[in-house]
C-alpha positions in Angstrom: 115.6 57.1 79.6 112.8 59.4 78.6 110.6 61.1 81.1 107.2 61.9 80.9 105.3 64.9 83.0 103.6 61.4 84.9 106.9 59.8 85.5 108.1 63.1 87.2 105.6 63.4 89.2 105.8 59.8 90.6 109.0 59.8 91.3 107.8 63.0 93.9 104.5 61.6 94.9 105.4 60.1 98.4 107.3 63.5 99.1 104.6 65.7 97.6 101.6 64.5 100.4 104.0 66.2 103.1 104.3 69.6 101.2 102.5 72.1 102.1 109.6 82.9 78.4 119.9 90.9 65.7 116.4 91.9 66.7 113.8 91.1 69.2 110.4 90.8 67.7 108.8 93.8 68.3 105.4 91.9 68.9 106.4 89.9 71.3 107.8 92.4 73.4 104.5 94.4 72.9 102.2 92.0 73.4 99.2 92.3 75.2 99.1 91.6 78.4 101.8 89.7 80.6 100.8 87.2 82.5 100.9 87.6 86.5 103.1 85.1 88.2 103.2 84.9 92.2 106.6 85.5 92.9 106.8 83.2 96.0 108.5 80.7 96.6 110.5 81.5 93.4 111.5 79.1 91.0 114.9 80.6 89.1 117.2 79.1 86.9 120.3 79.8 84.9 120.8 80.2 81.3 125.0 79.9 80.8 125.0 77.0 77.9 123.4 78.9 74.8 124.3 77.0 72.3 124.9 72.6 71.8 128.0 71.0 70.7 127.0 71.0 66.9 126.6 74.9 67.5 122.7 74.9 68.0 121.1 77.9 69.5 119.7 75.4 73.0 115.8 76.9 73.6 114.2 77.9 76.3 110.8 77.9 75.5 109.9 74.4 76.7 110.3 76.1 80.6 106.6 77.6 79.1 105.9 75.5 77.2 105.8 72.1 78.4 103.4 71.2 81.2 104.1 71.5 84.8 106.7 74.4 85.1 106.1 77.5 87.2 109.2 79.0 86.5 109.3 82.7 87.9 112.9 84.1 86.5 115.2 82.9 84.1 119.1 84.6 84.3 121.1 84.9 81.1 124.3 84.8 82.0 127.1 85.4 81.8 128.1 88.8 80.9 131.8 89.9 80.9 133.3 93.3 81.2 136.6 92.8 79.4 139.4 96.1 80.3 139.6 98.3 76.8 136.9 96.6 75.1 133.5 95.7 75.1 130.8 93.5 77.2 130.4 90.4 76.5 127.9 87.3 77.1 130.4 84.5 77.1 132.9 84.6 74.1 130.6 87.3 71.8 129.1 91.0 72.2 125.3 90.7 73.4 124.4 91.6 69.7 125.8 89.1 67.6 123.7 87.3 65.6 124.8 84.1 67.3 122.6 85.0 70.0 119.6 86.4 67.9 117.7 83.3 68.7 118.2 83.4 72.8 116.9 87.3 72.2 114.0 86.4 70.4 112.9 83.8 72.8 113.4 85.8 76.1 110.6 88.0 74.2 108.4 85.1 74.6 109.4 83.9 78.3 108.4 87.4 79.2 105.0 87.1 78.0 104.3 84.1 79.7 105.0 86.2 82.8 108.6 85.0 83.6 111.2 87.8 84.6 114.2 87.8 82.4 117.6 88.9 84.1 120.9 89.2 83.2 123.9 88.3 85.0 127.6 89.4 85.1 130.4 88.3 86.6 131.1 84.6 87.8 134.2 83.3 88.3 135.8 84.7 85.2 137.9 87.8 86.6 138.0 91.4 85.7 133.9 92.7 85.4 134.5 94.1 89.3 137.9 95.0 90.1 139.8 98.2 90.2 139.7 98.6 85.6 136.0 98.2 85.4 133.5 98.7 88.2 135.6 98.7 91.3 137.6 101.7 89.7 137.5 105.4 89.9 134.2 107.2 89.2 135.7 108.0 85.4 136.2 104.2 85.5 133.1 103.3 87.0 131.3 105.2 84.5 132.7 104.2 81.1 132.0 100.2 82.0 128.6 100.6 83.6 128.1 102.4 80.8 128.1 98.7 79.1 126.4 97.2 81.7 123.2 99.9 81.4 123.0 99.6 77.3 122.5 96.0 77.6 120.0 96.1 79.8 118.3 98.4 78.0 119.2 97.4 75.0 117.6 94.1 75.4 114.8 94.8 77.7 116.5 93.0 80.9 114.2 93.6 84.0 116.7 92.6 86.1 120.5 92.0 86.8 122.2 89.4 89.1 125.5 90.4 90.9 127.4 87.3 91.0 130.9 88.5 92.7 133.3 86.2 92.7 136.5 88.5 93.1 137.4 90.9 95.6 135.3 93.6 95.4 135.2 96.8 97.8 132.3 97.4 99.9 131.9 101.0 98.4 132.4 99.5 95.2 129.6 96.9 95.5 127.5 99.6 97.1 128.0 102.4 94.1 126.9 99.7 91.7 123.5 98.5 93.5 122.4 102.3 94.3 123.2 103.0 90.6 121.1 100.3 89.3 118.5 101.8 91.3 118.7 105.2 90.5 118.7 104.4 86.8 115.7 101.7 86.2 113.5 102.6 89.2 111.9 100.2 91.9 110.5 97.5 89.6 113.7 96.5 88.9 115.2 93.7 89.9 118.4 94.1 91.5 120.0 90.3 93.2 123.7 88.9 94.2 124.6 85.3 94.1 127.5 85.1 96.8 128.4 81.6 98.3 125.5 81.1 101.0 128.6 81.0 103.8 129.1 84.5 102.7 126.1 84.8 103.8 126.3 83.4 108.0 129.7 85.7 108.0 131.9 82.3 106.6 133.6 81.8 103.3 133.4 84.7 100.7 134.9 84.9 97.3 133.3 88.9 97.5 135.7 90.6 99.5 133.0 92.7 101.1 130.8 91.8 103.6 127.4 91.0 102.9 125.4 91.5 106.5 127.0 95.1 105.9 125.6 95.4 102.6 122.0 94.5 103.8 122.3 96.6 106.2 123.2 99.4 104.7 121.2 98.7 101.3 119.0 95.9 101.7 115.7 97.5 100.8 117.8 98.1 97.3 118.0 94.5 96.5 115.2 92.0 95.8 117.1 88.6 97.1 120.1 86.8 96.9 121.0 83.8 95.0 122.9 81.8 97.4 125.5 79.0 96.3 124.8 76.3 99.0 126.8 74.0 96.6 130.9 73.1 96.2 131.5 73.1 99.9 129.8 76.5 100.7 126.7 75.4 102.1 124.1 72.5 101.6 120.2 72.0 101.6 121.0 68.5 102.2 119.6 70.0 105.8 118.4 73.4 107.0 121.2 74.0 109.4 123.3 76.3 106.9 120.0 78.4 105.2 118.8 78.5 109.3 122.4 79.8 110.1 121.6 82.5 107.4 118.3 83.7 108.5 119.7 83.9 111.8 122.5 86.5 110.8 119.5 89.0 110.0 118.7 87.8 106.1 114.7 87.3 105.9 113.9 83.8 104.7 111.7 85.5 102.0 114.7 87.2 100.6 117.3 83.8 100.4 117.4 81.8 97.6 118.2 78.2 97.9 120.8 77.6 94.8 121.1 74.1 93.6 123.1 72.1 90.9 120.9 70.6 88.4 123.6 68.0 87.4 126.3 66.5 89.3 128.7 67.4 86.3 128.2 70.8 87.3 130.2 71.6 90.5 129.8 69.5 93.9 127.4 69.4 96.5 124.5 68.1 94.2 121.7 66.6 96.6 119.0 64.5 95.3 115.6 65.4 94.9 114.0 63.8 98.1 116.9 65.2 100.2 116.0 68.5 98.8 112.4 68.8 99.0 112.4 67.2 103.0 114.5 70.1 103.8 112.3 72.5 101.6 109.0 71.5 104.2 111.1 72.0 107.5 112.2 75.2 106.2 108.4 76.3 105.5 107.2 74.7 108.4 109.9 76.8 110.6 109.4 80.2 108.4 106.4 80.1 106.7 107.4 80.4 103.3 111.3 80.6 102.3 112.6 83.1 99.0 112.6 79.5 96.5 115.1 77.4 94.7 117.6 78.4 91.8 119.5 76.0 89.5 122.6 76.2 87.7 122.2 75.5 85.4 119.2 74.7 82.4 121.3 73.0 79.1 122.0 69.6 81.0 119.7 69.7 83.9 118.6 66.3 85.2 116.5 64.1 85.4 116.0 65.4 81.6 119.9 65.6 80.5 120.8 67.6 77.6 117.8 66.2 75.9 115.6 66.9 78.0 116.5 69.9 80.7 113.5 71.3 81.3 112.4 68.1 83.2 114.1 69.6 86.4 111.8 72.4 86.6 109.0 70.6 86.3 110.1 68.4 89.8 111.0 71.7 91.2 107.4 72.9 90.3 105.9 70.1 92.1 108.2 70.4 95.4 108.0 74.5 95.2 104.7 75.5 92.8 102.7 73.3 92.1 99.7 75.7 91.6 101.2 78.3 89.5 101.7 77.1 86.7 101.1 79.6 83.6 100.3 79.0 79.8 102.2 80.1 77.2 100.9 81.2 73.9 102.8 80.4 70.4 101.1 81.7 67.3 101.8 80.6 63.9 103.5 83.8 63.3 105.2 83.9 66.6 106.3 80.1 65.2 107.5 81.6 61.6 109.6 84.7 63.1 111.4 82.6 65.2 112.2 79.6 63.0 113.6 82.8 60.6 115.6 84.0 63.4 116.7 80.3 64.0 118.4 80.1 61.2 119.9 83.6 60.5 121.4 82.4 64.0 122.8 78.9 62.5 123.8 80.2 59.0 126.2 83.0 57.4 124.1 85.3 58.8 126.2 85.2 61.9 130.3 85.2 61.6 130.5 83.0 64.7 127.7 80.5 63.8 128.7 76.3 62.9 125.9 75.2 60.2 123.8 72.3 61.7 120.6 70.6 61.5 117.1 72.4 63.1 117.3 71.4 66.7 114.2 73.2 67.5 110.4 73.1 65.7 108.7 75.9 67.0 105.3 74.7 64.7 105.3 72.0 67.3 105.0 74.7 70.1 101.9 76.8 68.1 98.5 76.7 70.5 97.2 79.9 69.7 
């Protein structure tokens, strides 16, 4: 079924009464001025799936592009650190050309005002134990090391923590003060625990999180909770309450939320969501947003359509902040080039396909 930006909205309407964007293009990355986004309530999603099953680079620019979407971050994720070798972002280096396309476009999300994060970790072992950033300070060095050059590299204002190994509390503590240290205030410095991690419950961290806000809180911007796969739910407030409680401000606690029921359990519809989104304001004020994991299949769009899920979350979270993005005819011919350098020989690791994406579709400049 196709959706259009009315149907969306519809389907919200009763609920809504109640409620309160290998090289990167140079120009892009230099273009005049960003836009300014409000950052509250935040409106975050996950980029994990980069590429369809035929091997098609998946784009992102329809979260900016296609009316109705107030995204504030996007996450690209996930980066690995792999013991004796380099980082990777899934199966391939950061700088493959199977992922000039995903670089390209982040160029462009950015200029439309949305903050563009990495993440490591997940729940593939090894980037935080006792070989990589867990270890000794000779250790610790050599793979944040990694971690630094791709941030810099590729002009990441922020990096997500997601833990989900034991990790020591000095460990976890060296790593966030480090960050700090090295890109300054403006940086954007998150973990995305299990949201009982965060009421003192369930942790796949191994350190303790009050402790960590305690004793480094003003270091990190929010946290990404999981209140999915039996860890927590927004089905009611009771568990982001619970949270709150144990000393997190509400500003600072991201609701996380499956966009698909394929992806993990716990998935709440819509209406469930966005009743327990007012109580929550109505209690607090304002709470620290929404995040979804993740953006290839989100529904009600599907893999055809994922961006659809934003635009409901705009209208339950956002619905006055929406930005426009600008696509020149250049901006529309570099990245169709970079398209298919991404899709043809021009990458070892890329499957020849069909054009999934026409950026001359997206020009409005």
């Amino acid at each position: 079924m196709r959706w259009s930006l009315f149907s969306v909205v519809s389907l919200l309407a009763p609920l809504l009464q109640a409620s309160p964007v290998g090289d990167v293009q140079a120009s892009a990355q230099a273009s005049a001025s960003t836009q300014a986004i409000s950052e509250l309530p935040r409106l975050i999603i996950y980029f994990q799936t980069t590429h369809d099953q035929s091997g098609r680079p998946i784009s992102m620019l329809p979260l900016i592009n296609e009316k109705g979407i107030a995204l504030t971050h996007l996450i690209v994720c996930s980066l690995h650190i792999n013991k004796d070798s380099e980082i990777h972002l899934n199966d391939y280096p950061p700088g493959d050309p199977h992922f000039y396309t995903l670089w390209n476009e982040t160029a462009h999300m950015k200029k439309a005002g949305v903050k563009v994060m990495g993440m490591i970790g997940g729940a593939a072992p090894g980037s935080f134990d006792s070989s990589s950033l867990d270890g000794d300070q000779e250790t610790f060095e050599k793979y944040y090391g990694q971690v630094k050059g791709v941030i810099t590299k590729f002009g990441l204002e922020g990096m997500d923590l997601d833990v989900e190994q034991p990790m020591s509390q000095s460990g976890i503590t060296r790593l966030i003060e480090r960050l700090r240290q090295d890109f300054g205030s403006g940086f954007i410095i998150t973990l995305a625990p299990v949201a009982s991690a965060l009421r003192n419950s369930a942790n796949l961290s191994g350190f303790n999180y009050k402790t960590l806000n305690t004793a480094v809180g003003s270091k990190i911007s929010f946290y990404n909770g999981q209140f999915y796969s039996g860890f927590g739910t927004m089905a009611r407030t009771d568990d982001y309450v619970k949270i709150v409680d144990n000393g997190f401000a509400a500003s600072k606690v991201v609701a996380g939320q499956l966009t698909d029921p394929s992806n993990g359990g716990g998935y709440i519809p819509y209406s469930q969501l966005n009743a327990t989104i007012i109580a929550l304001r109505k209690k607090y004020g304002q709470i620290g947003g929404v995040m979804g994991w993740e953006y290839f299949n989100s529904q009600p769009g599907g893999t055809k359509e994922p961006w659809k899920w934003a635009q409901v979350m705009t209208q339950i979270l956002r619905p006055n902040a929406v930005p426009k993005l600008s696509i020149t005819t250049a901006d529309a011919d570099h990245l169709t080039n970079t398209y298919e350098h991404t899709v043809s020989g021009g990458s070892p690791n890329a499957r020849p396909a069909s054009p999934g994406i026409n950026y001359y579709d997206m020009v409005n400049a």
